[in-house]
Every structure is written in C-alpha cells, then in structure tokens.
C-alpha positions as CSV (number, residue, x, y, z in Angstrom):
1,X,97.1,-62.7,-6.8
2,X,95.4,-60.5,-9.5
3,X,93.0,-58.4,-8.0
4,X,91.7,-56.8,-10.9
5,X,89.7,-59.4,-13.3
6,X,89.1,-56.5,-16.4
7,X,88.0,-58.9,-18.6
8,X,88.0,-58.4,-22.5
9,X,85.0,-58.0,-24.6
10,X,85.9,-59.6,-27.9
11,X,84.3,-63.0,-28.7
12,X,83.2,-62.8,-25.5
13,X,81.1,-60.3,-23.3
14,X,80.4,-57.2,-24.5
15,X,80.6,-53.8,-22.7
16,X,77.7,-52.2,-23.7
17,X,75.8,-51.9,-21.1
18,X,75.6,-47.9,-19.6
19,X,73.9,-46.5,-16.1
20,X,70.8,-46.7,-16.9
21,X,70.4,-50.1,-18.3
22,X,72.3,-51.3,-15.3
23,X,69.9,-49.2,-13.5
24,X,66.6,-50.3,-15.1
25,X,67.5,-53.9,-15.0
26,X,68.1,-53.7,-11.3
27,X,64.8,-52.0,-10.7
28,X,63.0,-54.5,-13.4
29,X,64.5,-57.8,-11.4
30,X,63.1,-55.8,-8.5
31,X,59.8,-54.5,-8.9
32,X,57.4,-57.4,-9.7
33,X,54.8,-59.3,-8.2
34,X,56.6,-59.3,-4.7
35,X,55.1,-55.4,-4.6
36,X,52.1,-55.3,-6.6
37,X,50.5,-58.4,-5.7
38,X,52.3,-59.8,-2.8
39,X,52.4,-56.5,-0.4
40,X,48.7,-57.0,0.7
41,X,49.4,-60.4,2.2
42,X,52.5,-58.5,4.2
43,X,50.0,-55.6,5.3
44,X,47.7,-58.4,6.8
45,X,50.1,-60.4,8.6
46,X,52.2,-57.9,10.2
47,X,50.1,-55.0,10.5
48,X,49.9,-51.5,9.1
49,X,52.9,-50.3,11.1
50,X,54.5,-53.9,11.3
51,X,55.2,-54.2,7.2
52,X,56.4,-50.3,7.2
53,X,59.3,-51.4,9.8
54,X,59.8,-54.9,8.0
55,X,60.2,-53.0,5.0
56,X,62.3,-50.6,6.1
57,X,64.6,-53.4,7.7
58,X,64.6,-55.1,4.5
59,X,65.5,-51.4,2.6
60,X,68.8,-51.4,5.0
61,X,69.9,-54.9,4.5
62,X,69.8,-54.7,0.8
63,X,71.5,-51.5,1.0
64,X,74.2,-53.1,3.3
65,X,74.3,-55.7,0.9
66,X,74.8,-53.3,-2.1
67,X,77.6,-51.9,-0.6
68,X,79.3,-54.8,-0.7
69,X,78.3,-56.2,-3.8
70,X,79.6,-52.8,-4.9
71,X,83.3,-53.5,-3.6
72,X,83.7,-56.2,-5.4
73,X,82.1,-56.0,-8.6
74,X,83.8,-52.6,-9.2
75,X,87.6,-54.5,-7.9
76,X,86.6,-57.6,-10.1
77,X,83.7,-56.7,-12.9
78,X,83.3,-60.3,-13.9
79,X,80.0,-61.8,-15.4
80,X,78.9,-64.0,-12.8
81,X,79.9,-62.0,-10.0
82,X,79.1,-62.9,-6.8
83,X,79.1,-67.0,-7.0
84,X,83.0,-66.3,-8.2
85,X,83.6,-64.1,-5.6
86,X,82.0,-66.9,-3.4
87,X,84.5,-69.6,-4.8
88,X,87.5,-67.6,-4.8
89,X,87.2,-66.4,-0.8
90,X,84.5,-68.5,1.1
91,X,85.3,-71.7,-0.9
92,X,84.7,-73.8,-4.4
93,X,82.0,-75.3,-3.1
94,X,80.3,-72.5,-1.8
95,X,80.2,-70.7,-4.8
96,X,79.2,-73.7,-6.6
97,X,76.3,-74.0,-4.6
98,X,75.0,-70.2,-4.9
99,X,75.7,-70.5,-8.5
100,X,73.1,-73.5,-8.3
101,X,70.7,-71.6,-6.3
102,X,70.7,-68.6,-7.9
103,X,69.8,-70.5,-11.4
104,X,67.3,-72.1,-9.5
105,X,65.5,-68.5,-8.1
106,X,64.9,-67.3,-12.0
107,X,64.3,-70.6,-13.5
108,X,61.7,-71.4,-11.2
109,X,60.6,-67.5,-11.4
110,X,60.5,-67.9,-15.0
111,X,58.0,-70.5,-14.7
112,X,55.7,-68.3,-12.5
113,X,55.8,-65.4,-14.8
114,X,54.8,-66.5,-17.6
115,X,52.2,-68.3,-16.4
116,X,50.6,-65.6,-14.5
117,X,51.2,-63.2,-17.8
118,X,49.0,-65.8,-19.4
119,X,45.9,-65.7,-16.9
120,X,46.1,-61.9,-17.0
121,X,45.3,-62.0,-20.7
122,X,42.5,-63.6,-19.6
123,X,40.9,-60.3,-18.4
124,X,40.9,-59.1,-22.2
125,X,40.9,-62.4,-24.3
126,X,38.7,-65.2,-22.1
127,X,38.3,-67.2,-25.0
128,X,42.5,-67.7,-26.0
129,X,43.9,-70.6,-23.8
130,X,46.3,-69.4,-21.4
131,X,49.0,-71.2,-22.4
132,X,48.7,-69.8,-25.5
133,X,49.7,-66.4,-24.3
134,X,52.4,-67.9,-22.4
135,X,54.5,-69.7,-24.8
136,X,54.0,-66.2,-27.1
137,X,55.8,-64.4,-24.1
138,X,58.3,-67.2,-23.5
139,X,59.3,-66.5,-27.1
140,X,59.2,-62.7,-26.8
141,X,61.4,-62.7,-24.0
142,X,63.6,-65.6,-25.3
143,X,64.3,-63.2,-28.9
144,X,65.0,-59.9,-26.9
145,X,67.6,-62.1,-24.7
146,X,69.0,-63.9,-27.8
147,X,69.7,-60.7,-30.1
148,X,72.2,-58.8,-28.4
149,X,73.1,-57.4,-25.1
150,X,72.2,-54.1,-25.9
151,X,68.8,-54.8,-27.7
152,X,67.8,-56.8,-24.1
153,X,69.2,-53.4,-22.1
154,X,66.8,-51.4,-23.9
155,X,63.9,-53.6,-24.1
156,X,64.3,-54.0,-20.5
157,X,65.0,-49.9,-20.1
158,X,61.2,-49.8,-21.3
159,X,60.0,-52.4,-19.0
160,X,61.0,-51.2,-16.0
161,X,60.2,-47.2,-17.6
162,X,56.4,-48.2,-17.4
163,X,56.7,-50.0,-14.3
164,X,58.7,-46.6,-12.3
165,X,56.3,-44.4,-13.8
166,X,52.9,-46.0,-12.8
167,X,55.1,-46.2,-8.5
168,X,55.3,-42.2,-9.1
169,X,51.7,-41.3,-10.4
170,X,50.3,-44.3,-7.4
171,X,52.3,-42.6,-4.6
172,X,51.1,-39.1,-5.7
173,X,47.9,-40.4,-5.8
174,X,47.7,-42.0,-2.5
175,X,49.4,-39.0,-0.9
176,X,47.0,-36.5,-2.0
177,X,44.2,-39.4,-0.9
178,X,46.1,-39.3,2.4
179,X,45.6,-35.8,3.0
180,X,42.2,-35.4,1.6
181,X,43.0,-33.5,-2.0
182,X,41.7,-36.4,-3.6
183,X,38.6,-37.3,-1.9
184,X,38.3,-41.6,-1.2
185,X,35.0,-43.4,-1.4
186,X,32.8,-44.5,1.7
187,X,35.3,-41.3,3.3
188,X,34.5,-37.8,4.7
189,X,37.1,-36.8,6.3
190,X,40.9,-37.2,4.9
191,X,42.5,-40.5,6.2
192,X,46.2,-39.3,6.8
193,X,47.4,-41.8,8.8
194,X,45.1,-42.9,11.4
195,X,44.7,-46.6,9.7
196,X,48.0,-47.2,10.6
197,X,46.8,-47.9,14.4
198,X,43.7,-48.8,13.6
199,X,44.0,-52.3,15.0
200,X,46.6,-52.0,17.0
201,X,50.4,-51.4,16.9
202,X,51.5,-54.8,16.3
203,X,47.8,-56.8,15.9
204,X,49.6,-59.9,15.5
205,X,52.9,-59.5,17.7
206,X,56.1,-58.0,17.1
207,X,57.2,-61.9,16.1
208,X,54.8,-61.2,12.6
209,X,57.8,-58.6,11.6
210,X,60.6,-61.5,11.8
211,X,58.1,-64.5,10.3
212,X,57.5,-61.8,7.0
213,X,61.2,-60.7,6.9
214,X,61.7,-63.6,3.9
215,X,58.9,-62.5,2.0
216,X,59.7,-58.7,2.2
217,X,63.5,-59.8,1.4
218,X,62.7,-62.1,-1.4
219,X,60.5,-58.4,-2.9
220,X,63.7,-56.7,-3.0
221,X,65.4,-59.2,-4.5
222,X,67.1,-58.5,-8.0
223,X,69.3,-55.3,-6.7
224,X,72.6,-58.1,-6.7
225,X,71.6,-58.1,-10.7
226,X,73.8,-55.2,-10.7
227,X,76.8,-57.5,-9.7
228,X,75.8,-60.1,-13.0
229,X,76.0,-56.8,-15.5
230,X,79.3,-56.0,-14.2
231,X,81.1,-57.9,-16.8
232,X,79.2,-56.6,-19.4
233,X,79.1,-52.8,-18.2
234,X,80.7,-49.9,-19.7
235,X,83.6,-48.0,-17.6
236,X,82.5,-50.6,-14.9
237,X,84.5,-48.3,-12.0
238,X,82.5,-45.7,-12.4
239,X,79.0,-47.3,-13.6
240,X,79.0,-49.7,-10.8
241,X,78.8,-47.3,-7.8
242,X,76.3,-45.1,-9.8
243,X,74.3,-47.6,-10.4
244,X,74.2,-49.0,-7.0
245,X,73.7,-45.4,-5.5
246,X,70.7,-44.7,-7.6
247,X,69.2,-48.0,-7.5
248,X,69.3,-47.6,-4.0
249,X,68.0,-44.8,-3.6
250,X,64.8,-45.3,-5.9
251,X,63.9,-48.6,-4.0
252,X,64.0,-47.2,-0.8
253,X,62.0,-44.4,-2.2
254,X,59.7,-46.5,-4.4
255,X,58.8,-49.5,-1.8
256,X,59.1,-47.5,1.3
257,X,56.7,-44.8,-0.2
258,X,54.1,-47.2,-1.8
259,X,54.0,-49.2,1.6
260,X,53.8,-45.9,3.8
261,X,50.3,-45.3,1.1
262,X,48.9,-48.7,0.9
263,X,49.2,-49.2,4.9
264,X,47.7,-45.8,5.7
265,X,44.9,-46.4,2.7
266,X,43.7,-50.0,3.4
267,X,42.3,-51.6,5.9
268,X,44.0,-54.7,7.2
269,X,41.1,-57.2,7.1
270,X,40.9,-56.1,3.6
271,X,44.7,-56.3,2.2
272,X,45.3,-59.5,2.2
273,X,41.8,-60.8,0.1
274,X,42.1,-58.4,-2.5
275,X,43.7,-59.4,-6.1
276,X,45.7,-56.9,-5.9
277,X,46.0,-53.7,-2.9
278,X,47.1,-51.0,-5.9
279,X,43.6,-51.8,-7.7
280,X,41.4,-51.7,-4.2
281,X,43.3,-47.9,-3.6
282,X,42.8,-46.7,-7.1
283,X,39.3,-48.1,-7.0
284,X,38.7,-46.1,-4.1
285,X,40.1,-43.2,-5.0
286,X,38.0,-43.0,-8.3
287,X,40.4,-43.6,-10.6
288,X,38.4,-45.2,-14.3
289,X,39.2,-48.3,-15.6
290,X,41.7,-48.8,-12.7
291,X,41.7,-52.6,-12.7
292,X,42.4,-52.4,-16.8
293,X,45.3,-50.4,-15.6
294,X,46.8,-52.1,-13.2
295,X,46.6,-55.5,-15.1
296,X,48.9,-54.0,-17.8
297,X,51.1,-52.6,-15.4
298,X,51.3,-56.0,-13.8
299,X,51.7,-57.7,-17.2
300,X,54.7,-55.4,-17.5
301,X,56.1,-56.2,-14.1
302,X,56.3,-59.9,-15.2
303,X,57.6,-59.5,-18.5
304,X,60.1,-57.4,-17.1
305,X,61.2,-59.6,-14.2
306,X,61.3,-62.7,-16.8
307,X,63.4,-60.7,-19.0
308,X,65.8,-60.1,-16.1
309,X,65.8,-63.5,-14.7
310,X,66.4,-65.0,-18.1
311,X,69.6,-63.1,-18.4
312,X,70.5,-63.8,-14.8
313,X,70.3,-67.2,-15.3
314,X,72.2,-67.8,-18.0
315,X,75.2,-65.4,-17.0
316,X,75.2,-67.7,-14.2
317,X,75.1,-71.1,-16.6
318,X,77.9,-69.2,-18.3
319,X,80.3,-68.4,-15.1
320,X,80.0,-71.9,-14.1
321,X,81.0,-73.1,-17.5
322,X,83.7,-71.3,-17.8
323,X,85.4,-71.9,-14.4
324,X,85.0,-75.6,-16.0
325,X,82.4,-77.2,-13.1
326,X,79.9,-77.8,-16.0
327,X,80.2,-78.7,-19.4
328,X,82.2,-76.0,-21.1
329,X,80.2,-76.3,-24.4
330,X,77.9,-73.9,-22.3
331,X,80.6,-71.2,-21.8
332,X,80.4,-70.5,-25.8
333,X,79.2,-67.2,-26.7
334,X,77.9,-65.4,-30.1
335,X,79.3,-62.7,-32.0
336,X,77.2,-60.1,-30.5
337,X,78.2,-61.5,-27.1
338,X,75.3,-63.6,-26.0
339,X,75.6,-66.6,-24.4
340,X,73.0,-68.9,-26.7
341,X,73.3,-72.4,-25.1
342,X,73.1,-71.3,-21.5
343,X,70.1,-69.3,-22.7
344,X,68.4,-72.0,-24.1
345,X,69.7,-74.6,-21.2
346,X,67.8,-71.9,-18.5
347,X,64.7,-71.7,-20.7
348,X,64.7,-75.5,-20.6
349,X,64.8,-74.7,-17.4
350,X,61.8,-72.7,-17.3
351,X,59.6,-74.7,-19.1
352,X,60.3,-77.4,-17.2
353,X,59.1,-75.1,-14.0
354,X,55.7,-74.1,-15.8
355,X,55.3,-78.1,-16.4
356,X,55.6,-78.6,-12.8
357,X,53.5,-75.9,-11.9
358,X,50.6,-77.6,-13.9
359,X,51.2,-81.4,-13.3
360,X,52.6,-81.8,-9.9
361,X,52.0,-78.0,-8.2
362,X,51.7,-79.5,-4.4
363,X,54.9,-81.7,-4.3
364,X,57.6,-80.6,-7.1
365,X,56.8,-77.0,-7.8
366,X,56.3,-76.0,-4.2
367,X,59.6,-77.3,-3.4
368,X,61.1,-75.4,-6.2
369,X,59.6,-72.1,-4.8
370,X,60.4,-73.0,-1.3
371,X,63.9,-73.1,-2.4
372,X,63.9,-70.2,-4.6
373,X,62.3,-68.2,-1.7
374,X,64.9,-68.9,0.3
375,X,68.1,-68.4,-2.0
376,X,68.1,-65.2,-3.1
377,X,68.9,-64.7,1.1
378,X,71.7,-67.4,1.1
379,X,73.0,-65.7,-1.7
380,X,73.2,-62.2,-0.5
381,X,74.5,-63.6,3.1
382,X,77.6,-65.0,0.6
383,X,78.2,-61.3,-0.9
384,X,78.4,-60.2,2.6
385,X,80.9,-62.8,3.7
386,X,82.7,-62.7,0.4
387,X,83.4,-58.9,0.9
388,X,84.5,-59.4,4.4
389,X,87.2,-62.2,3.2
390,X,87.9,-60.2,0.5
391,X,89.2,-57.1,2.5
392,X,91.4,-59.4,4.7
393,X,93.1,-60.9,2.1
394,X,93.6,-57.9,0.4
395,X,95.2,-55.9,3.2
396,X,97.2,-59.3,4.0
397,X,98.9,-59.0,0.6
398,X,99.8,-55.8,1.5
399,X,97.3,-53.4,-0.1
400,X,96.4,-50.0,1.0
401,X,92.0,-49.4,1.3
402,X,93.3,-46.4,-0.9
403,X,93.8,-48.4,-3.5
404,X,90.3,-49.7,-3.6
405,X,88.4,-47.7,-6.8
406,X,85.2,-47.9,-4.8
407,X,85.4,-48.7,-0.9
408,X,82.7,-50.4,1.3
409,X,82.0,-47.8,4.4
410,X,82.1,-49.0,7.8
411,X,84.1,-52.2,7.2
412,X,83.8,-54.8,9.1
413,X,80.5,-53.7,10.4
414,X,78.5,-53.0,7.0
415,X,79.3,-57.1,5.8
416,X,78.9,-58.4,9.6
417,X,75.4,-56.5,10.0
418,X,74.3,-57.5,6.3
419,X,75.3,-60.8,7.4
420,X,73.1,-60.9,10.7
421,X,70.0,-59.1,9.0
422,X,69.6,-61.9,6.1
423,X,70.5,-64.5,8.7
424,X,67.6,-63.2,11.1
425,X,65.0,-63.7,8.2
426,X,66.1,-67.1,7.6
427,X,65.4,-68.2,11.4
428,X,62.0,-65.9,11.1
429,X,60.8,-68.7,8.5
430,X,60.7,-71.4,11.7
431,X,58.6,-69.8,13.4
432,X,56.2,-69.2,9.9
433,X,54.6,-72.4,9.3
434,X,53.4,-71.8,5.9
435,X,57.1,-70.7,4.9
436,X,58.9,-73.4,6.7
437,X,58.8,-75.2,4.2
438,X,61.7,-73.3,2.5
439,X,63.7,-74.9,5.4
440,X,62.6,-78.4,4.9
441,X,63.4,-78.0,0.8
442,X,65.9,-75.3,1.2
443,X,68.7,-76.9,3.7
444,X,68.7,-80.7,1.9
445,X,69.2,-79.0,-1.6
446,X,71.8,-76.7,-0.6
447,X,73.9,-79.8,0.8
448,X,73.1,-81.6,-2.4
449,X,74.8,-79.0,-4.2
450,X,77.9,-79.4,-1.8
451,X,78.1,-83.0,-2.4
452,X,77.5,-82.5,-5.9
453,X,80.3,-80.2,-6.5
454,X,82.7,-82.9,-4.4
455,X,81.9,-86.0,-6.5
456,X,82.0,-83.9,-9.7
457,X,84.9,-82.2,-8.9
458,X,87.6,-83.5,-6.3
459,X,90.6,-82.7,-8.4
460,X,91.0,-79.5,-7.2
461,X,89.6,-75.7,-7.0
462,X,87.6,-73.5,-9.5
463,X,88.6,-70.3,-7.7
464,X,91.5,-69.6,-9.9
C-alpha cells in the first residue's frame, strides 16, 4: 500500500498555498455568523457560565479533531482530504457520503451568505434591491475563486485580516469594560464578572449545555479546511502541523476570549433579542458609529466564509470526480490549477440554495440547513475514525509511529474521545426541539447517499 499520496502539481493542483493562507482560510471558514451573530442565542439558552463551558467543550473537540486531521493530511496531502481518507479506511460508501455532505454544508452556506451580505447593504443603500447586492457578491467571490489559487489565498488572507483584527480590539475592549477602565453605560461600578451568576449557574439546566453543543460545533466549523488545502499547500509536512498548531491556538483564544466578554458584559434576557451581542457591548461601552462598524465587519465575515466554502466545495466536486463516482468531466482543471466546472457546478449549487431560501424557506431550505447543521459533525466524527483505522493498518503493515512525519498524541484516546464528544452533540439535538429537525432531515439524507453510491457504483471500490 502507498502511504504517501505526494501528489504532483502540474496540470493539476498547484502548491502555492504557504502558512498563512492555510492559516487565514481556516480562521475565515471559521469565524462567521456562527460568532458574531449566532453567540447571543447560545448566551440565552445556556446561560452565562453554560455557553463558556459549551464552548470550551467544543474548543477541545475540534482540537482533538485537528490532531487527527493533522495525521493524515501531512501522511497523505491530497485535495479532498478527509472524504478520501473516509473511503480508503471506513469504507467507499462512507466517504461518498461525507463527500456529499460536506458539499451540501457550503452550498447551502453559500446560499445564506450572500443573502444576508445583501440585507446588510441595506443599512447604507435602502433603496438598491437586495438581490442586487447579492448576485454582485456571488460574482466577486465567483472571480477571486476562478483566477488562481494564489489570488483566492490572498484575497481570503485579507478577509479573515479584518475579521482577526476587529476579535483583538473587541476583547481589549470588553476587558478593560470588565474591569472598569472603560466605563459602560447605565454602570457605576466595574462589572468584572458578577453577570456570569447573575441568574443562576445553569438558569436553564445543565441539559441546555448538551442541546447547544451542535450549534457551538457547527461555529467552529471550517478548522478541517486545513485538511482540503493540503493538496494544494507548499512543503505540506511542515505547513500542515503549523497551521493546525496556530489555528488552534487563535480559535481557542479568539472564541473562548470573546465568549468569556460577551457573557460577563450582557445580560442574558438581553443576548438572545439583540441583532447582534458585539453591537449591544460596543454600544454600551461608548464606542461611535459602533453598529456602522460592526455591519462591515459582519459583511466581511460573510464574504469571507463564502469565499471559503466556495473553494471547499468544489475541491470536494473535484475529489469525487476524480476517484471516478461522478462524472469525470468535473475532475478537469485549468492551467493555473483551478478546478472551473466543479466551481461553477457548486455555484449552481448555491444559487439554487438562495432560490430556495426565497420560494420555499419552511419546507426545502430548512431541510437543507438542518442537514448542513448537522454534517460538518458527521464529518468530523469520520476524521476521527479514519485516523484511528488509519494507525491500525499502518502498524499492521509493519510500520514503525517513528516513521509518521507528524504523529497524533495520545492514540487511541485522542480519535476515541473526538469520536464520543461530536457523537454527544448529535444526541444533544433530541432533546432540542427546534434543532431536531437536523435528525428528521439529516439521518434519511445520509442513507440516501449510501444507497446512492450502491446503485451508482456496485462494480467495486473508489478507495484505490
């Protein structure tokens, strides 16, 4: 078996991607709407203290995660990444399947985004139809994915630059709040951290933690990005673990940090009405034309995440064209190494997503985002289990962990507990009734794709 997959760049891929595009990217797919807009529903339904410790379990199983991601994208640095490392040691069909769901994620995330990039313009140009705006940004962010690999790194470098920054200056802020540097409105004394209790430990029960787990999971989601670059990274075996390390290390600082502000700085009846919790703290704090500034930020957030998920998506058109499940015609790529019909096939996709969200946005597109919501968990619960199959064939063969470039620490424990902590948030959604939907949608798509990939493909394996 050949356990390295280097994989030439020319006429295909190429390797220009360095640490911190990888890095950005990772952090672009990640910080989004899931923080800025959706932490305040979090803060209400579990509690000050409650989204601070669902957070911080979501921070360790994406870490976990990332370790193994980071095994096997540094042993085989393919574009596609994880859905082939899914076929080749949990099973064809399985990867065939995550490949499916993980198109689906961005496609119906691209949808969202540029929708909601739209009705922010509103704020500054109420008379310009919003769909206006958004097919201008679905052609903005088709051109930066269509020119080159390294034209889309930058772009996205940028992005995610505005979006790190404005994290940094809000948990300075908010800290200096905290402590009473900065002094808040409707305040006399400084708040430091007494809102945390303010309602209780756990006002809702320690069960809110568990039923928010998939919505604090589906925030961090974008870190396995770094597995999709892999094949189109420079010096993969020693980008990879950098990337992952730093990534890491910024989200736990970044989310973990703004939660720790927005919990001690808001009250609880108040986070989960409010457009968006960064505005209400800035507002408070005194900060001018705060709303104006957080609307841009957001606006970059989106644009960002679209321009990730539109590369996401078609890498993962591409991978499944070329192991030859789909038509192949979609496993064609340019001369500078972009993959133009899967690119155009997952903006199709999009489109179609933003139709839905207009014409039927109960039925269709609700399933869609049910589905979504849950995937990105599936997905990382088949990195976990992929790694752990992974190592046992490899030391069956004969191998030495030496020989690993980049080892995941604690094996088997690291992929077991990644396992258990993504598989926890999936049964917290049962006991949810506004997400349990993702269930109902999420379980008869996922066998759809299984019998899909049998009647499409019963001549044999793709894993090869």
């Amino acid at each position: 078996m050949e356990w390295r997959m280097e994989q030439e760049q020319s006429g295909n891929f190429q390797r220009k991607m360095q640490v911190r595009h990888v890095v950005m990217l990772s952090l672009g797919g990640v910080i989004g709407t899931g923080l800025f807009l959706s932490s305040g529903y979090t803060i209400q339904q579990a509690g000050p203290v409650g989204t601070i410790l669902s957070y911080a379990v979501g921070a360790i199983a994406v870490y976990l995660v990332m370790l193994c991601l980071g095994e096997l994208s540094v042993q085989m640095p393919e574009t596609g990444a994880f859905h082939t490392y899914a076929a080749k040691y949990i099973g064809p069909a399985t990867g065939y399947t995550v490949a499916w769901l993980y198109w689906l994620t961005w496609t119906v995330a691209l949808g969202s985004e540029f929708t909601a990039a739209g009705l922010l313009m509103q704020r500054w140009f109420p008379d310009v139809n919003v769909w206006i705006w958004s097919a201008l940004f679905a052609a903005l962010i088709f051109a930066l994915n269509a020119s080159s690999v390294r034209f889309f790194a930058e772009s996205e470098f940028w992005f995610s630059l505005v979006k790190v920054l404005t994290i940094v200056a809000f948990i300075v802020i908010g800290a200096a709040a905290m402590f009473g540097i900065v002094p808040m409105e409707g305040r006399d004394t400084a708040p430091l951290l007494s809102n945390l209790t303010a309602d209780g430990w756990f006002p809702h029960g320690a069960t809110a933690i568990l039923m928010t787990m998939l919505a604090v999971n589906f925030a961090f989601s974008g870190t396995e990005l770094i597995g999709i670059a892999a094949g189109e990274t420079v010096d993969p075996t020693r980008t990879i673990p950098k990337a992952i390390r730093t990534t890491l290390v910024r989200l736990v600082l970044f989310f973990l940090g703004t939660i720790v502000v927005l919990s001690a700085l808001l009250p609880m009846d108040d986070a989960g009405v409010l457009e968006s919790p960064f505005v209400a703290v800035l507002d408070r704090v005194g900060i001018p034309y705060a709303a104006d500034v957080m609307n841009f930020v957001i606006l970059t957030a989106i644009l960002s995440a679209a321009n990730s998920g539109l590369y996401a998506s078609s890498r993962m058109l591409w991978s499944l064209a070329d192991k030859g499940t789909i038509p192949r015609s979609l496993a064609s790529v340019t001369q500078r190494g972009v993959p133009l019909n899967a690119l155009i096939l997952s903006m199709a996709g999009g489109a179609l997503a933003l139709l839905s969200s207009i014409v039927a946005p109960g039925t269709v597109y609700i399933a869609l985002v049910s589905i979504s919501g849950l995937a990105v968990v599936v997905v990382w619960m088949s990195i976990s289990l992929s790694q752990l199959l992974f190592r046992r064939a490899y030391l069956r063969e004969g191998h030495s962990v030496q020989d690993l470039a980049y080892r995941t620490p604690g094996y088997p424990f690291v992929p077991i507990a990644s396992f258990l902590l993504c598989l926890l948030s999936c049964i917290g959604i049962a006991f949810d009734p506004t997400q349990r939907i993702a269930l109902y949608c999420g379980v008869p798509f996922i066998l759809l794709c299984y019998a899909a990939y049998y009647l499409t493909n019963r001549s044999g394996s793709t894993s090869n």
